[in-house]
C-alpha positions as CSV (number, residue, x, y, z in Angstrom):
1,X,107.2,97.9,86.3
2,X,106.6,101.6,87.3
3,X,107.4,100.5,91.2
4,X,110.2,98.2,90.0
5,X,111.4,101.2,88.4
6,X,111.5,104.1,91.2
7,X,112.5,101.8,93.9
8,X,115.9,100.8,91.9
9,X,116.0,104.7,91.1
10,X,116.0,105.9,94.9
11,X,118.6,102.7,95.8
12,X,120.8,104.9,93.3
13,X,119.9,108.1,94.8
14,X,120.1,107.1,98.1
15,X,123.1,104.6,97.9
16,X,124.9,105.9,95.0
17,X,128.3,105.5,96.8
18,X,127.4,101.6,98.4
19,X,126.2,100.4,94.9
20,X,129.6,102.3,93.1
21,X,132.2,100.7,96.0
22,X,130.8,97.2,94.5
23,X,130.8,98.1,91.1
24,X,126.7,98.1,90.7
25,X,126.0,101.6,90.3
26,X,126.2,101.3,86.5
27,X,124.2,97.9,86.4
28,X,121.7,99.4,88.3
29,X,121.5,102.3,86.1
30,X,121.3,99.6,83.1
31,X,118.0,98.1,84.9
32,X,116.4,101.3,85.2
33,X,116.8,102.6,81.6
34,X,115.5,99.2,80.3
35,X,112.5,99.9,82.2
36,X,112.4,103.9,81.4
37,X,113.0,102.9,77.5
38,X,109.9,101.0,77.6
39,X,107.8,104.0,79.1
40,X,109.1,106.5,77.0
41,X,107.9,104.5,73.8
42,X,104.7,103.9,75.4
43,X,103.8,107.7,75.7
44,X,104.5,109.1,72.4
45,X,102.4,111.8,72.9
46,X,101.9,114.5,75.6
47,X,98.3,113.2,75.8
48,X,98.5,109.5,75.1
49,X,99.7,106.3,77.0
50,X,99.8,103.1,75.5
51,X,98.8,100.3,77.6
52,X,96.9,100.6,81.3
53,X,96.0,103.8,82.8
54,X,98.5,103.9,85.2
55,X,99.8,107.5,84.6
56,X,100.8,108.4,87.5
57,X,102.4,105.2,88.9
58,X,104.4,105.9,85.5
59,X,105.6,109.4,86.1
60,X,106.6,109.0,89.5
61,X,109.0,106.0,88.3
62,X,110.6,108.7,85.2
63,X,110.5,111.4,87.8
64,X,112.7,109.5,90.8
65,X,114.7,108.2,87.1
66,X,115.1,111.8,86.0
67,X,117.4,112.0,89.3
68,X,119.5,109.3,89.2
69,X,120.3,110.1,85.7
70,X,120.9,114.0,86.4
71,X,124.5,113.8,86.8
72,X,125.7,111.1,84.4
73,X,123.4,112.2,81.6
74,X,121.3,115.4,81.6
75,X,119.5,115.7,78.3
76,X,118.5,111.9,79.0
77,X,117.4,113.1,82.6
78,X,115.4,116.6,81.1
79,X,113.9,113.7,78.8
80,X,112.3,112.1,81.7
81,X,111.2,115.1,83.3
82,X,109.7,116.3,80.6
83,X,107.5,112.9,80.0
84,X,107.4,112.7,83.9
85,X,105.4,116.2,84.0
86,X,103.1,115.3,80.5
87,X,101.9,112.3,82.1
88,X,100.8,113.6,85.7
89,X,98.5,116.2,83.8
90,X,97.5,113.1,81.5
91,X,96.6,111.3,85.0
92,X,95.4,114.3,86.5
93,X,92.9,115.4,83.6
94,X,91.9,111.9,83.9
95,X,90.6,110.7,87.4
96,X,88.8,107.7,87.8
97,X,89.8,105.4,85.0
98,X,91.6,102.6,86.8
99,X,88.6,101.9,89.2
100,X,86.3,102.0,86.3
101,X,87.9,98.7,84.7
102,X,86.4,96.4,86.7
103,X,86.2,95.6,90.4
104,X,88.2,93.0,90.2
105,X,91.1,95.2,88.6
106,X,90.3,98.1,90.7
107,X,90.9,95.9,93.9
108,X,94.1,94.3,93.0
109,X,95.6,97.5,92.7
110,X,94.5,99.0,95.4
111,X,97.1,98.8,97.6
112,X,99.4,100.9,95.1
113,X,97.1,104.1,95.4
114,X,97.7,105.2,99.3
115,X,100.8,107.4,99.2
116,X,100.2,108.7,102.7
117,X,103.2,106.6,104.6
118,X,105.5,107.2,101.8
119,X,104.9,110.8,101.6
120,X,105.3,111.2,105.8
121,X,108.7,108.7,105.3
122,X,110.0,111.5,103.2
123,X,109.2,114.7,105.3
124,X,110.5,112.4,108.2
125,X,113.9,112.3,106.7
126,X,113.7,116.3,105.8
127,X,113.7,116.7,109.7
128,X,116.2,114.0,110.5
129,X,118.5,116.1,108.1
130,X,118.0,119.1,109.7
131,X,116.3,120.5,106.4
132,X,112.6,120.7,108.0
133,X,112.3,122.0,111.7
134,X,111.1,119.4,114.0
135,X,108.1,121.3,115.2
136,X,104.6,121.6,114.0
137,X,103.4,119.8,110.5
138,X,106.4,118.3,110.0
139,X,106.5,116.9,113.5
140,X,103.7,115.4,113.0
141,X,104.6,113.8,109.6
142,X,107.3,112.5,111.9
143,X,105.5,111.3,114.2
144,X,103.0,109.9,112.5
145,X,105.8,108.0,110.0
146,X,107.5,106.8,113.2
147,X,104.3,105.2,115.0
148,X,103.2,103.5,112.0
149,X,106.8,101.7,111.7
150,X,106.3,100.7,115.5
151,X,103.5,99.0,115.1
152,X,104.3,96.9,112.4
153,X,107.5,95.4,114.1
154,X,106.3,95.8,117.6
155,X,102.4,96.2,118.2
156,X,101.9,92.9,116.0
157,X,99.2,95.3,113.9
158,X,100.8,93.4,111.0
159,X,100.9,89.5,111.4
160,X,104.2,88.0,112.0
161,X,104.8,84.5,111.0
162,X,106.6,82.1,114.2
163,X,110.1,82.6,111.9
164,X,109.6,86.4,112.7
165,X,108.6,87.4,109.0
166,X,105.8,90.4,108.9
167,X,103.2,88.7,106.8
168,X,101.2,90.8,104.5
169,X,98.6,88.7,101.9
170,X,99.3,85.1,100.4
171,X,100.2,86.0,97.3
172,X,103.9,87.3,97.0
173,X,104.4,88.7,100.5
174,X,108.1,88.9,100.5
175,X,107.5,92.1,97.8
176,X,107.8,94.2,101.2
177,X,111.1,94.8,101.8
178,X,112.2,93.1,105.4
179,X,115.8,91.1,106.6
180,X,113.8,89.6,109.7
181,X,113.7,86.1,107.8
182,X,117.3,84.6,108.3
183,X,118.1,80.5,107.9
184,X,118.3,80.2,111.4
185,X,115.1,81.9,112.2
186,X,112.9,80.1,109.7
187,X,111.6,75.9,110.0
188,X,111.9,75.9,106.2
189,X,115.9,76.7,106.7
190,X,115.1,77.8,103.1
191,X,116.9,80.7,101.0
192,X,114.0,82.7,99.3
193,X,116.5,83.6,96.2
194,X,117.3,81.7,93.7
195,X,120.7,80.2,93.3
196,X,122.1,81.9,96.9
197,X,122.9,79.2,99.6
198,X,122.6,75.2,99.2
199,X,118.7,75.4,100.0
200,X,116.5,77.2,97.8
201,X,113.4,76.8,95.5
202,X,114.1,74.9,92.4
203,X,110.9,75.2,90.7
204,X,110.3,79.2,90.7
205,X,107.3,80.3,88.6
206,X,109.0,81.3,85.8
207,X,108.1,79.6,82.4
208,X,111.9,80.4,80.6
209,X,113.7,78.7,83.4
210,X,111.3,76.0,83.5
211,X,111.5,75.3,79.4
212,X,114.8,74.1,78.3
213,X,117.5,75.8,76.2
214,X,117.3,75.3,72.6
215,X,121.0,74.3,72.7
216,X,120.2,71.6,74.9
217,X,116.8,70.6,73.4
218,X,116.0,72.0,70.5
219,X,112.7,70.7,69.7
220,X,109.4,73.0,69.4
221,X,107.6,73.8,72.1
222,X,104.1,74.8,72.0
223,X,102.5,77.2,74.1
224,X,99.9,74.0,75.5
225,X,102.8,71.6,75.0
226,X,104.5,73.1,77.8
227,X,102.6,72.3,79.8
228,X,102.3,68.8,79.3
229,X,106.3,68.3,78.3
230,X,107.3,70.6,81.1
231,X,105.4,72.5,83.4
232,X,104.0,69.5,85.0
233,X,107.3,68.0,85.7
234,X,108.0,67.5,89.1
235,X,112.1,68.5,88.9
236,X,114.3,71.3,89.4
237,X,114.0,74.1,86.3
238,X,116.5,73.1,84.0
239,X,117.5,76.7,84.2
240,X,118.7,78.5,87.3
241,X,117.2,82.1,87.3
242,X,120.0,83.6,89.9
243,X,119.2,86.7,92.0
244,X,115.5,86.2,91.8
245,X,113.5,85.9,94.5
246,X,109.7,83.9,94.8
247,X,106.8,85.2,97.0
248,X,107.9,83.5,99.8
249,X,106.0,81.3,102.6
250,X,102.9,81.1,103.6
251,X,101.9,82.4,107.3
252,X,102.9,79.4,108.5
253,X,106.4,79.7,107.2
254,X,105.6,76.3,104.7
255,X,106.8,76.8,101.5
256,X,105.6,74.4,98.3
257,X,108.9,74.5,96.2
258,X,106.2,73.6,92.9
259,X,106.1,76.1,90.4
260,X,102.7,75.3,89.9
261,X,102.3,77.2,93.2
262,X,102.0,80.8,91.7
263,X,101.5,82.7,95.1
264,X,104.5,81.5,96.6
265,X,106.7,81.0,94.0
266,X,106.3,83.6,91.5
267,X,109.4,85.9,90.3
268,X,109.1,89.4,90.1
269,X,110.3,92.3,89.2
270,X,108.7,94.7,92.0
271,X,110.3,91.3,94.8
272,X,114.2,92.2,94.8
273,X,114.1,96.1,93.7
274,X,113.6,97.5,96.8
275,X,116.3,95.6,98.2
276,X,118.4,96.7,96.2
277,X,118.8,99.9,98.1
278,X,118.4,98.2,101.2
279,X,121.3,95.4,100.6
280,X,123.3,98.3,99.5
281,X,123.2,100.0,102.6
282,X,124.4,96.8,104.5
283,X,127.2,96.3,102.1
């Protein structure tokens, strides 16, 4: 929730204008504070955090927050500073804890802790704005930002699938952000959001669309009767979950519309929130 959280915070920063011409700007402002709300009652104290140890995934989400929020509603924004600042001396008084959990733990999450790219992305766009000189250290960030880009889309160092999407790992691989993966380009000829297009997955991983409404069935259903009554049916969720989007196809561009396939057909939250900024910036 943290990265769901700063990536829809720096689609407002960034695209403030795009997301207000469409008449987003607020609803994305609504997503972020139901995420923010959450953190703030989780860290009651300068010195404790309730749930994982995470800390400083969690400030930088209320930090980039703090921002968006600065000119609509500045004691909200101080708020989140002020637990933004608590928590990176919580994290930083407290190395170590995350890879202590487990292996198992420490490895799924590893791919969250190098902040290298993002950080030379940044000091990239300080020279492109004419706010850094383009000469020395920040050159080099530049440069260094620049050739790593390359040789994702060009020097195949990431693998692309034959529908020309940069492939990543097997589970949810769509979660990086990329418009490469058209309809035309693709054999599946498949939209990978829900409810968008006449092709799309019908059985997303998602065990509230998959259950039906109480108004339409309003029998009991128990946690293992679910399963039975409808997880193992083999038909469209009786609910549509619009605007979400699953994990994707394999690296063979095959996707398994069964929502007993978890790896490709999860829903997320961390999935469509970078593109928020980057849909905005198309619109």
């Amino acid at each position: 929730m943290a990265f769901t959280v700063t990536m829809l915070s720096w689609s407002t920063i960034e695209f403030k204008a795009k997301l207000a011409a469409k008449n987003q700007f607020r609803s994305a402002l609504s997503a972020i504070k139901w995420g923010t709300t959450y953190f703030l009652k989780a860290h009651p104290k300068p010195d404790v955090l309730y749930g994982a140890d995470l800390a400083s995934e969690i400030a930088a989400a209320l930090a980039s927050a703090s921002i968006a929020f600065k000119n609509l509603d500045h004691k909200y924004s101080e708020t989140l500073v002020t637990h933004a600042k608590e928590l990176f001396e919580l994290a930083r008084n407290n190395l170590g804890l995350l890879s202590s959990i487990s292996s198992e733990v420490s490895g799924l999450l590893q791919w969250e802790d190098d902040k290298f790219l993002g950080a030379q992305v940044l000091a990239s766009k300080l020279v492109f704005k004419g706010k850094a000189s383009n000469s020395g250290r920040w050159a080099e960030y530049k440069s260094q930002a620049e050739q790593f880009i390359c040789s994702c889309v060009q020097n195949d160092v990431i693998k692309k699938t034959l529908g020309g999407l940069l492939w990543f790992m097997p589970w949810n691989s769509l979660q990086q952000p990329q418009l490469s993966l058209q309809p035309c380009e693709n054999p599946m000829g498949m939209r990978y959001m829900v409810g968008f297009g006449s092709k799309y997955p019908t059985q997303p991983h998602h065990i509230a669309t998959s259950i039906a409404s109480i108004k339409k069935d309003p029998a009991p259903v128990s946690y293992q009767g679910g399963f039975g009554s409808w997880f193992n049916k083999n038909e469209p969720n009786p609910n549509v979950l619009e605007g979400a989007i699953v994990g994707g196809p394999d690296e063979n561009d095959k996707f398994s519309d069964s929502r007993s396939n978890y790896q490709l057909g999860e829903t997320t939250t961390v999935t469509p929130a970078p593109l928020v900024g980057v849909f905005a910036s198309l619109a």
